[in-house]
C-alpha positions as CSV (number, residue, x, y, z in Angstrom):
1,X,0.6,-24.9,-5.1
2,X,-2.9,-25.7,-6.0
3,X,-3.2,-30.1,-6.1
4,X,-4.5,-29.6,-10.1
5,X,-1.3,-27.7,-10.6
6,X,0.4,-30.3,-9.3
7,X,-1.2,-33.0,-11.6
8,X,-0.8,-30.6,-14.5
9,X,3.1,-30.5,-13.9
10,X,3.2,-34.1,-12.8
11,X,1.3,-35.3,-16.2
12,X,3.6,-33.3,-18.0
13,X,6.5,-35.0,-17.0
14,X,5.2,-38.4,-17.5
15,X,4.4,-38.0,-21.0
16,X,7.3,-36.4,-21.6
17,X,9.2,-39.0,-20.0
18,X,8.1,-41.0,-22.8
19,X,6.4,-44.0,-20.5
20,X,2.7,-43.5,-23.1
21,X,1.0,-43.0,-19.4
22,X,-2.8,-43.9,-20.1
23,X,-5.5,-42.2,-17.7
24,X,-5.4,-45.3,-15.7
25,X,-2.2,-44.7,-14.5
26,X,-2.9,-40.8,-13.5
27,X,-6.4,-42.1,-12.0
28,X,-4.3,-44.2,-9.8
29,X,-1.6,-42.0,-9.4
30,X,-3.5,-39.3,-8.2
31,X,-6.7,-40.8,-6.8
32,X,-9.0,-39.1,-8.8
33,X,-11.7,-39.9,-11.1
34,X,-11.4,-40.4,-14.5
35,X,-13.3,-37.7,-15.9
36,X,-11.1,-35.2,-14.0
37,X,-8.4,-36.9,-15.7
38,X,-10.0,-36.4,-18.8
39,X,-10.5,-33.1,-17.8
40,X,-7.1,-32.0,-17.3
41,X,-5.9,-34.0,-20.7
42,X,-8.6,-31.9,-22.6
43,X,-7.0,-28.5,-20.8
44,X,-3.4,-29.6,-21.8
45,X,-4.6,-30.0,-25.2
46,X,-7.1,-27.4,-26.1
47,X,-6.2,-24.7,-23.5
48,X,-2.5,-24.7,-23.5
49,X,-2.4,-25.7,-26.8
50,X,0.2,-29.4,-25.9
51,X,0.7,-31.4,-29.1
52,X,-0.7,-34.5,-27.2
53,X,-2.2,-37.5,-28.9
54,X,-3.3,-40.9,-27.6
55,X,-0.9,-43.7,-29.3
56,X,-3.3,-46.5,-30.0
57,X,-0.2,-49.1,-30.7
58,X,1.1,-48.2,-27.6
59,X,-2.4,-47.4,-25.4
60,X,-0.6,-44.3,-23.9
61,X,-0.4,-40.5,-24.6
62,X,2.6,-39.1,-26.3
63,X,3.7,-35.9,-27.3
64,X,4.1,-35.0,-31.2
65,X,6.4,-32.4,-30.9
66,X,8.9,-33.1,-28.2
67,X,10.4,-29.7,-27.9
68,X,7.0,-28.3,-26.5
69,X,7.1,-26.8,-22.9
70,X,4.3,-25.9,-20.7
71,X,3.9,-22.2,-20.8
72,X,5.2,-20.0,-18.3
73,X,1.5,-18.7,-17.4
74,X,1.6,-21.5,-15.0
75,X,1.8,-19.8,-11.8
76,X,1.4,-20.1,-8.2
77,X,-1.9,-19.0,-6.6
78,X,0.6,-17.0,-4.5
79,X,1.8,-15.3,-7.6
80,X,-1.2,-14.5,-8.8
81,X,-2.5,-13.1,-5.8
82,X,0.6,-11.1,-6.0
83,X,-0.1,-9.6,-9.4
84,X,-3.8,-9.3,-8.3
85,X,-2.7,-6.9,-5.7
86,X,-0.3,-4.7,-7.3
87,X,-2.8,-4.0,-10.0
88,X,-5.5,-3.3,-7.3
89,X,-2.8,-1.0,-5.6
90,X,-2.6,0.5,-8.9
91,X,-6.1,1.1,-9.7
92,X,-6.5,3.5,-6.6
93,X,-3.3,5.5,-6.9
94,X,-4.5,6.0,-10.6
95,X,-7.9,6.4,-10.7
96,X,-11.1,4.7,-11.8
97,X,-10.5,5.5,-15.4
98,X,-8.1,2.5,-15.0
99,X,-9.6,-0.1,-13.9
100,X,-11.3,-1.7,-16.6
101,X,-8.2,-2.3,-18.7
102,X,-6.2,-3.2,-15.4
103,X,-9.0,-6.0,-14.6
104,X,-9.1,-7.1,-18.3
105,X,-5.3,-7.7,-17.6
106,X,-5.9,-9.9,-14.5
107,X,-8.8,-11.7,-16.0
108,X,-6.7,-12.4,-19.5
109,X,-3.7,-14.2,-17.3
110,X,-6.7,-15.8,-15.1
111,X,-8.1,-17.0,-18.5
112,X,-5.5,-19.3,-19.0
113,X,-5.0,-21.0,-15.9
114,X,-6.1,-24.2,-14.2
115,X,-9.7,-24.0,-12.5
116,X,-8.1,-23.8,-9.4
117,X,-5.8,-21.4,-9.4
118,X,-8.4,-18.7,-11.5
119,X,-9.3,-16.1,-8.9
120,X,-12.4,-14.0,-8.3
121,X,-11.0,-10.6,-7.5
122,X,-14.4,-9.3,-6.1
123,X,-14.4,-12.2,-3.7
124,X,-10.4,-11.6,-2.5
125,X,-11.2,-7.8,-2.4
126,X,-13.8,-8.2,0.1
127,X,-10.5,-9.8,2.6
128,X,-8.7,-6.9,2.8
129,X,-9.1,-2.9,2.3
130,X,-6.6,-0.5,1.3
131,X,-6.5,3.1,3.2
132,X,-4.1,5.4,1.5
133,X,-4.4,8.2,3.8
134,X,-5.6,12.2,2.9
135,X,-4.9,11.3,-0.7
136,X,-5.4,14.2,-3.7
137,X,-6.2,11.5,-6.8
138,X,-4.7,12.4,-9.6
139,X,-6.4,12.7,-13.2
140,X,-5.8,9.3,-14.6
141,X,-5.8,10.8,-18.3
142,X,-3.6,13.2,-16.9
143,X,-0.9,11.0,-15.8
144,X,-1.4,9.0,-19.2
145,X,-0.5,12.4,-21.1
146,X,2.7,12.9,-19.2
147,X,3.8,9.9,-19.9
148,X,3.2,10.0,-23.5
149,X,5.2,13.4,-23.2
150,X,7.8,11.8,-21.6
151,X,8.0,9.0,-24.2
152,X,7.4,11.5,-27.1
153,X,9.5,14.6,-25.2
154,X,6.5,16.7,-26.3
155,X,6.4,19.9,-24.0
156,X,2.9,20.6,-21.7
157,X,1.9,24.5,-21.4
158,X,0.0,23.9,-17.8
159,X,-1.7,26.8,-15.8
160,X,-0.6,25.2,-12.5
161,X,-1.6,26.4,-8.5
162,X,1.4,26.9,-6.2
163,X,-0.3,25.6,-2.9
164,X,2.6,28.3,-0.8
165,X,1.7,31.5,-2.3
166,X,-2.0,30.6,-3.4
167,X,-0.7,31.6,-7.6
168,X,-1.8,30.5,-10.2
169,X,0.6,31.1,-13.3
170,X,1.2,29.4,-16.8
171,X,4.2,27.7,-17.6
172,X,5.9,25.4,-20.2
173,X,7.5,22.4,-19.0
174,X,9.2,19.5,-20.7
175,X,8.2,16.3,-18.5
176,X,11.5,14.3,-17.5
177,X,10.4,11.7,-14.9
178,X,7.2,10.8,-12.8
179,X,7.6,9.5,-9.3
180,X,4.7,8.4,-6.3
181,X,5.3,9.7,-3.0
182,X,2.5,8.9,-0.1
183,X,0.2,8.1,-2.9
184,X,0.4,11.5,-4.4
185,X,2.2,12.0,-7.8
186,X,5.1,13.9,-8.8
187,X,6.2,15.2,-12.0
188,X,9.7,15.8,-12.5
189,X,10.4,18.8,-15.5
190,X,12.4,21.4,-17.0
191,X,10.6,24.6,-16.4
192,X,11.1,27.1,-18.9
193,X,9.7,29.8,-16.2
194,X,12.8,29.0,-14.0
195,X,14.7,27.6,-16.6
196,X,15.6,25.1,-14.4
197,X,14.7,21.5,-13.4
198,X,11.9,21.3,-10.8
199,X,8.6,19.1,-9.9
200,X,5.3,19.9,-9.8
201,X,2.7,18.2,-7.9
202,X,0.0,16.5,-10.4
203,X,-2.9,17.6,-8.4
204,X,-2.0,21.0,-9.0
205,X,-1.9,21.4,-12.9
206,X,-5.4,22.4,-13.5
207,X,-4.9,22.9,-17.1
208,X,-2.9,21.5,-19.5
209,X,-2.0,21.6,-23.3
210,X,0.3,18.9,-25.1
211,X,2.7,21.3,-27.9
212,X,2.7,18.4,-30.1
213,X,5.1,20.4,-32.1
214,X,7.5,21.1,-29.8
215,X,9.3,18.5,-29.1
216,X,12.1,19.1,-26.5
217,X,16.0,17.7,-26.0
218,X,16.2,16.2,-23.1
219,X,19.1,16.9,-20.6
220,X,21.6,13.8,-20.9
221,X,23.2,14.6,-17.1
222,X,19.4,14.8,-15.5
223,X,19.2,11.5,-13.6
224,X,16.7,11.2,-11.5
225,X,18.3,8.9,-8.8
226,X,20.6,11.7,-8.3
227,X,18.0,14.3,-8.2
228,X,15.8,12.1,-6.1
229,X,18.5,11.7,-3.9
230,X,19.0,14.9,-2.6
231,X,15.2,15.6,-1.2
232,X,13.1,14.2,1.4
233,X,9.5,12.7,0.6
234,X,8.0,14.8,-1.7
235,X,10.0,17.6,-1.5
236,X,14.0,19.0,-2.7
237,X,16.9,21.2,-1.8
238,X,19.2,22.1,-3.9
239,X,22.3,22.5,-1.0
240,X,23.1,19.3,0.4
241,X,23.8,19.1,4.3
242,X,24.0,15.9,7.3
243,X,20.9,15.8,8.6
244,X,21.2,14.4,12.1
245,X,17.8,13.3,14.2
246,X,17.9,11.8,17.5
247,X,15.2,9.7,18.4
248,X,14.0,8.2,21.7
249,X,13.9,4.5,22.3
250,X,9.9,4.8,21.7
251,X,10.3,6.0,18.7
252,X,13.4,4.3,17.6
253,X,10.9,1.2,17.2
254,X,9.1,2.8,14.5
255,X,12.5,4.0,12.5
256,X,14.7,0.9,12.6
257,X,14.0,-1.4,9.8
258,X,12.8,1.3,7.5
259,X,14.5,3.0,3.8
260,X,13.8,6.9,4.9
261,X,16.6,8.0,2.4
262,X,19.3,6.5,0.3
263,X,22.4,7.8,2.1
264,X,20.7,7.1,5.1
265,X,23.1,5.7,8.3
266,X,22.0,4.6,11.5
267,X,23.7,4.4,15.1
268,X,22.5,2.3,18.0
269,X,22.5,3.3,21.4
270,X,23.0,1.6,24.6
271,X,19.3,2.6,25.9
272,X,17.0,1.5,23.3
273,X,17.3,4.9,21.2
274,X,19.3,5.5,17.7
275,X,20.7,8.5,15.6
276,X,19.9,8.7,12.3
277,X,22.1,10.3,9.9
278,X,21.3,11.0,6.1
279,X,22.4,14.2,3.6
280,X,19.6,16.3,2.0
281,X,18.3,19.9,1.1
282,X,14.7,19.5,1.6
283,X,14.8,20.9,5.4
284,X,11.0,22.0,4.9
285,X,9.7,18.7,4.8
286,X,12.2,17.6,7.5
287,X,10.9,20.1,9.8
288,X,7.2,19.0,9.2
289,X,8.2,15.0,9.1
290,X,10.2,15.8,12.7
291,X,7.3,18.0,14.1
292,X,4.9,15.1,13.8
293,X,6.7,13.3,15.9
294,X,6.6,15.6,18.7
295,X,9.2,15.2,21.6
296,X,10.0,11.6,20.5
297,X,12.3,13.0,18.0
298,X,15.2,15.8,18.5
299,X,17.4,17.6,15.4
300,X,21.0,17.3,16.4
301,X,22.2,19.3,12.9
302,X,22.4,21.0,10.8
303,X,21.9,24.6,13.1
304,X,19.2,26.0,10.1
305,X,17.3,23.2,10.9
306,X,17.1,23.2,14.2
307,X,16.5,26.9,14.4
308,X,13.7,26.7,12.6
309,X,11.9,23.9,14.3
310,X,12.4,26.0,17.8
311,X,11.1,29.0,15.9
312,X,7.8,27.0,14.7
313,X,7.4,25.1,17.8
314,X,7.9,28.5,19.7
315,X,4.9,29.8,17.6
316,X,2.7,26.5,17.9
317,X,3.3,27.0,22.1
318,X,2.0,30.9,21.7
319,X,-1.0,30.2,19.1
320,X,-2.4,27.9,22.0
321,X,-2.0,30.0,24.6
322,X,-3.8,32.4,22.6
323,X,-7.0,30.1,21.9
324,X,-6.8,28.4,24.7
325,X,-10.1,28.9,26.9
């Protein structure tokens, strides 16, 4: 906690304690000057709007209104810092359309805080850097709009691209529920195509058209912890089945300690190396999650899954022999 923070609670108290402390007694208190003092009386008073005023019978400060608190707003620098970074985290998953309004937001809190605990967000920026990866950002003004369809239950005629055929194909969906996966967004919808509830990767709707008079009943049973629940990453399955992965002490390291799925359960073994054991649908992005891995990771069930990693593996081996010089 910053040592003006400190004062500005300690001060507090004492005037509220009803003693009429004078700024000798905080000078001495806190070894400080008098106009810093002064200072921090002025702040109490004009910044955080106190209802203090100097008793002249009594030569000490006293509050008019005792039933005035200091406002929450008086943070920790750790706090803030805290705040700081989630809205600089949220700046570059959204896009630089938002960060003007987001920095307004930090500055506005800053405003209204002691000197020392105000921050300069180009200074901390330069202290750390953020790498999010092969990240697609998504239209900011995009992600606003679903939203506001969300919120409204407008429906959104999209032309979208479907990155496994190469299509592209217009469809109406009514927006149910956004989600962030790796720093790529997800929008969760009723597809009138399919007439069923899928999700749509944001990067992919190149077009879109808000049917501001269509306004669409949402589902009551969609939840979308439950649907959520039964993919992997960014992708679903609709059939549910134990997903067991074996994975070498090396790589056991790197797994313990982490959320990969809700259901998740994991078994220690005797040599350093753990099973991991979780139910899901979306075996494509197990098989690709599992494949990264390489032999540091081995597919115990279900037998689709396994099948297909030997299959793909098996066609990895031959492609290299192919191009290999």
């Amino acid at each position: 906690m910053s040592l003006r923070l400190e004062r500005m609670i300690a001060i507090d108290a004492a005037i509220r304690g009803g003693t009429f402390p004078d700024v000798r007694t905080f000078m001495e208190r806190f070894e400080v000057s008098e106009r810093t003092i002064r200072a921090d009386l002025a702040f109490l008073r004009d910044r955080l709007n106190a209802p203090l005023v100097y008793d002249r019978a009594r030569r000490g400060y006293c509050y008019t209104d005792p039933t005035w608190m200091l406002p929450s707003l008086l943070v920790s620098e750790g706090e803030l810092l805290t705040f700081f970074l989630s809205v600089e985290l949220t700046k570059r998953y959204l896009g630089t359309a938002f960060e003007a309004p987001l920095r307004k937001a930090v500055e506005k809190l800053a405003s209204v805080l002691p000197h020392e605990l105000q921050v300069d967000m180009d200074e901390l920026a330069r202290h750390y850097t953020l790498q999010a990866g092969a990240v697609a950002e998504a239209n900011p003004l995009l992600l606003s709009l679903l939203l506001e369809c969300i919120r409204e239950r407008w429906s959104l005629d999209i032309c979208y691209f479907t990155a496994s055929t190469g299509e592209r194909k217009r469809r109406v969906i009514d927006p149910y529920h956004l989600f962030n996966v790796r720093g790529e967004w997800q929008v969760v919808a009723f597809d009138h195509l399919r007439r069923q509830v899928r999700q749509f990767a944001v990067t992919r709707i190149e077009e879109w058209r808000v049917l501001r008079d269509q306004r669409f009943t949402r589902d009551p049973s969609f939840s979308h912890e439950a649907y959520l629940r039964t993919g992997f990453l960014a992708e679903r399955g609709d059939t549910l089945e134990e997903i067991v992965i074996w994975f070498d002490a090396y790589q056991a390291n790197y797994i313990r300690g982490r959320q990969w799925h809700p259901t998740q359960q994991i078994e220690e073994h005797a040599d350093g190396s753990l099973t991991l054991r979780f139910w899901s649908g979306a075996l494509g992005e197990i098989r690709r999650w599992v494949m990264s891995l390489g032999r540091h990771a081995i597919v115990k069930a279900p037998e689709a899954l396994v099948a297909g990693l030997v299959a793909e593996c098996e066609a990895t081996l031959q492609h290299y022999r192919q191009v290999s010089p």
